[in-house]
C-alpha positions in Angstrom: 187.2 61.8 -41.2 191.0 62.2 -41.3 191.2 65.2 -41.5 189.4 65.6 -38.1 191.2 63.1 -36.4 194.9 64.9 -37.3 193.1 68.0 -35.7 191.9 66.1 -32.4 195.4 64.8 -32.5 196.8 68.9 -32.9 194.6 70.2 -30.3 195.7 67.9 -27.9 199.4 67.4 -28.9 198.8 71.7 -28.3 197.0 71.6 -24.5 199.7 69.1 -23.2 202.3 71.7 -24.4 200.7 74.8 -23.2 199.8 72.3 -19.7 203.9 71.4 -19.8 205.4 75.2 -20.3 202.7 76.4 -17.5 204.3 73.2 -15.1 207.7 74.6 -16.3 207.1 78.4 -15.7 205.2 77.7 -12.0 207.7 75.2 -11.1 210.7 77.5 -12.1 209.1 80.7 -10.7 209.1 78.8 -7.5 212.9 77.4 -7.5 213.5 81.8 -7.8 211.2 82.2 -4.7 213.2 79.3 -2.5 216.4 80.9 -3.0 215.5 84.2 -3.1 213.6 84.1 0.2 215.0 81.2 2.4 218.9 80.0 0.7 220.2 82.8 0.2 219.1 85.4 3.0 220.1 82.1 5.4 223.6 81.4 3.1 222.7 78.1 1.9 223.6 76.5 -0.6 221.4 75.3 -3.6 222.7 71.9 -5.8 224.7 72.5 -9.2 225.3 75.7 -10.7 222.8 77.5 -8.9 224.8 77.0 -6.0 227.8 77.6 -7.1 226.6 81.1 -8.0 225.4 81.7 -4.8 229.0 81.1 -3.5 230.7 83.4 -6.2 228.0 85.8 -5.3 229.1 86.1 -2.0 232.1 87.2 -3.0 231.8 89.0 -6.1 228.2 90.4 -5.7 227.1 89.1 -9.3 224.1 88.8 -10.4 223.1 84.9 -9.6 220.5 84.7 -12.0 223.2 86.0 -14.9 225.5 83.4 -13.6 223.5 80.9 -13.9 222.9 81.2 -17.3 226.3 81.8 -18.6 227.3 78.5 -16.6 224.6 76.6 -18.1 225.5 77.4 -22.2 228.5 74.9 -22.2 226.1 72.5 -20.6 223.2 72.8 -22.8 225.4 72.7 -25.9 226.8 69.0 -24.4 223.1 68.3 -23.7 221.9 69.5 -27.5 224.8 66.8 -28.7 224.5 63.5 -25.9 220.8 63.9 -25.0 218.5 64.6 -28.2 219.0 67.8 -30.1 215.7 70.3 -30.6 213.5 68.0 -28.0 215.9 68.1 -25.0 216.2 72.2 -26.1 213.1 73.5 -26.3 211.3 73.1 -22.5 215.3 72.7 -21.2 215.8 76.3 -22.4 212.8 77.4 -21.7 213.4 76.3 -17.8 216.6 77.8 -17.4 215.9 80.9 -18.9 212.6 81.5 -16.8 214.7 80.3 -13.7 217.9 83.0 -14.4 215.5 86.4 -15.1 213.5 85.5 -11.9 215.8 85.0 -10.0 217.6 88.1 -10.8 214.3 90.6 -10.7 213.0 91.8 -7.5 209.3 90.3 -6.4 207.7 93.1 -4.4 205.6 91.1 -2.4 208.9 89.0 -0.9 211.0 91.0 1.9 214.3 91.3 0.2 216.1 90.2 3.6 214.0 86.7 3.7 210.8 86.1 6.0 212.7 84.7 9.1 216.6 84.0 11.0 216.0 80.6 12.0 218.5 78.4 9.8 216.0 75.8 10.0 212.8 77.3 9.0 215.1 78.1 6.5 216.1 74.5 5.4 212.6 73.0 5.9 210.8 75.8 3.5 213.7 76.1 1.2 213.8 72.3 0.6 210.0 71.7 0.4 209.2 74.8 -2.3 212.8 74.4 -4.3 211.6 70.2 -4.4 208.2 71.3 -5.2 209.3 73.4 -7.9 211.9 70.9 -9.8 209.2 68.6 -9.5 206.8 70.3 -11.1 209.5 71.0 -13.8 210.7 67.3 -14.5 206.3 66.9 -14.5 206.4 68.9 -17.9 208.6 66.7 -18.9 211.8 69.8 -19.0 214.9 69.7 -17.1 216.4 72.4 -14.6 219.6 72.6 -16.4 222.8 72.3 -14.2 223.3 69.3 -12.6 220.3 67.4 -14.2 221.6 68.0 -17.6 225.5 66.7 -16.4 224.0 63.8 -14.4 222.2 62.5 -17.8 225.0 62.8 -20.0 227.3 61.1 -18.0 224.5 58.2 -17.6 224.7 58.0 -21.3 227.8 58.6 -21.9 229.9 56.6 -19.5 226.9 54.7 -17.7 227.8 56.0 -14.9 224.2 56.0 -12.6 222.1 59.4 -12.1 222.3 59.2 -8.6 225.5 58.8 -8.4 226.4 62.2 -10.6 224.5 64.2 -8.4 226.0 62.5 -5.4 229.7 63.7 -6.9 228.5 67.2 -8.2 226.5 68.3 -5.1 228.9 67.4 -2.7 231.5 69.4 -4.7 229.1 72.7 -4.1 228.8 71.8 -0.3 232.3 71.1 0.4 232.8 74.9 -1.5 229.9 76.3 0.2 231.5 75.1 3.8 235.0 76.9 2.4 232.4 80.1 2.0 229.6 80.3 4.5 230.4 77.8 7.4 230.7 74.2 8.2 227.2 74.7 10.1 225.6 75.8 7.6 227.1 72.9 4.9 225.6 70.7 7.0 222.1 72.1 6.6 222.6 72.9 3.4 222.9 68.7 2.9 219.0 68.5 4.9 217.9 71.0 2.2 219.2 68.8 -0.5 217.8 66.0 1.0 214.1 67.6 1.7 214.3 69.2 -1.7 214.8 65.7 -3.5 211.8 63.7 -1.4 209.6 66.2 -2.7 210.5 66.8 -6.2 210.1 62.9 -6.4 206.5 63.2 -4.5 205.8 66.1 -6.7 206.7 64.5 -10.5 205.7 60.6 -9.4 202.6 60.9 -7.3 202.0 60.5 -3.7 199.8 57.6 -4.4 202.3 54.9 -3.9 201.3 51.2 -4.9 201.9 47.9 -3.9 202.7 45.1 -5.4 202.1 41.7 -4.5 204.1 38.4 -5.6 202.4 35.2 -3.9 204.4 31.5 -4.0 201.7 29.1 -3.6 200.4 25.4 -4.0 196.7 26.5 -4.4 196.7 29.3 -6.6 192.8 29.1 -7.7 190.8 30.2 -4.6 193.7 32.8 -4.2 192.6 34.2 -7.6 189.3 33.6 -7.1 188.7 35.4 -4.1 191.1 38.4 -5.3 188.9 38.8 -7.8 185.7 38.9 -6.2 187.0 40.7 -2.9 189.7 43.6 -4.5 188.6 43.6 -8.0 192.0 43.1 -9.3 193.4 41.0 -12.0 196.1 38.6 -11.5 198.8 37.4 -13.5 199.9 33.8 -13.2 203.6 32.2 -13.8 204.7 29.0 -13.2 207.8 28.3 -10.8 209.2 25.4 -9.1 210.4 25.4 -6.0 214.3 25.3 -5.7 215.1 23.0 -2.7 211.9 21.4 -2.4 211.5 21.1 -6.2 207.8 21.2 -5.9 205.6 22.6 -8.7 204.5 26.3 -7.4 202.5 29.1 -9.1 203.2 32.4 -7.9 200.5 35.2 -8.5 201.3 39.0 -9.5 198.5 41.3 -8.7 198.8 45.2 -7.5 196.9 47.0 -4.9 196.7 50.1 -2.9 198.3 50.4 0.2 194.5 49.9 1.9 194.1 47.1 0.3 197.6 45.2 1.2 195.7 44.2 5.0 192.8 42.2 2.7 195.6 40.4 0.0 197.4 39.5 3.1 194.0 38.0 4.5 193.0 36.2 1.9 196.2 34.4 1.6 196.5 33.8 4.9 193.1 31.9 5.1 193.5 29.7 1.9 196.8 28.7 2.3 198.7 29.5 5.3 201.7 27.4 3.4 202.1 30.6 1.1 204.9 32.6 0.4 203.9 36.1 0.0 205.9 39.3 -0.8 204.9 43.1 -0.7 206.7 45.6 -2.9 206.4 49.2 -3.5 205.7 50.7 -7.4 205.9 54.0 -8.1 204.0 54.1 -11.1 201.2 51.6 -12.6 199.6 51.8 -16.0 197.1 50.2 -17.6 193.7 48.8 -17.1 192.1 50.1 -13.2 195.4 52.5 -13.5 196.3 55.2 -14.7 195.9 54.8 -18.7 198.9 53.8 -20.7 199.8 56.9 -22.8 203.0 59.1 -23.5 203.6 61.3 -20.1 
């Protein structure tokens, strides 16, 4: 009985692998097709050290994909040391090295000049399939390299926050890349970035943003009662007491969907119009009418 369970375990410690390096490869494959088709035929500039290759390429004609593997070792080597040896490697390499041959290796089926002129048919595609593509990279759990891996180790390191190193680092490339290409194009360079990151983050959290719902009330049992029966949710009770009033309160913790805020907001409205009631967003819910709580 053992002995089958360690080989359940195997098989499906081995099909969320193979399903993470597929993620990797599809999402890396198409960061290579954004920049080969839309940044750099229009001259703008990527984030980290893929963009800083693009602006020595423009002077030097080296390969970018070459580039960005070379600039990546001393990174990866601080990232082997700060951010978990052999686990951070394996997919981390595995991402980098997929990105740098792709990018250097003609696709027939791409027009080598980019599909189109217009700067900002340029930045809308670019963004959306580069942000599709780290997201589906940071979704098998692997990390672009660059940037990503500098950003983390200096959130370790020094605590300084994530968004805040790429913040510094990517407005280091733009400010080059408007020294380089043009002011104009700097500037749409930062929509790209922008675009890029909304849909990395729809791509690697979901789309299917919750909401949570924190309710201050006097009469917390038909509240309960009726969320129950009406949403099928559960509800989490905590005592409180009221800070200026001093009163005895009980506020009620339950999450919904986002069709489902209109009926939470009914229900409290109709039992006790006194109620205190505050929507939130969560970005990710596990656990029982959720998704199942389990290593990602």
């Amino acid at each position: 009985m053992e002995k089958t369970t360690k080989k359940l375990k195997q098989i499906r410690w081995d099909k969320k692998t193979f399903r993470d390096y597929f993620l990797i490869s599809l999402g890396s494959t198409l960061q290579a097709v954004s920049l080969r088709t839309f940044l750099v035929p229009a001259r703008l500039a990527s984030g980290g050290i893929s963009g800083l290759a693009q602006i020595i390429n423009s002077y030097t004609g080296w390969p970018i994909g070459v580039m960005v593997l070379l600039g990546n070792l001393p990174l990866f080597i601080m990232g082997w040391r700060f951010l978990g040896g052999p686990r951070f490697a394996a997919r981390t390499a595995f991402a980098i090295l997929s990105f740098s041959i792709l990018v250097d290796i003609p696709l027939p089926f791409l027009p080598a000049g980019g599909i189109t002129n217009d700067a900002v048919l340029n930045t809308l595609y670019g963004g959306v399939v580069s942000g599709i593509g780290y997201g589906l990279v940071y979704k098998g759990r692997g990390t672009s390299g660059g940037t990503d891996i500098l950003a983390r180790i200096l959130s370790s390191w020094r605590g300084i926050p994530v968004t805040q190193s790429y913040l510094i680092t990517d407005a280091l490339i733009i400010f080059l890349a408007g020294l380089s290409f043009s002011w104009e194009n700097a500037l749409y360079s930062l929509v790209l970035l922008y675009i890029s990151g909304i849909a990395a983050e729809s791509i690697s959290q979901g789309s299917n943003v919750l909401r949570t719902g924190l309710i201050i009330t006097a009469k917390p049992e038909p509240i309960i009662e009726e969320i129950f029966h009406r949403l099928r949710r559960g509800v989490t009770i905590m005592n409180a007491k009221g800070g200026y009033s001093g009163d005895e309160k009980t506020i009620l913790l339950c999450v919904v969907t986002r069709a489902e805020v209109p009926h939470l907001k009914t229900i409290t409205r109709d039992l006790d119009p006194q109620a205190f009631l505050i929507i939130g967003q969560a970005h990710e819910v596990r656990g029982e009418g959720f998704l199942p709580i389990e290593e990602d």
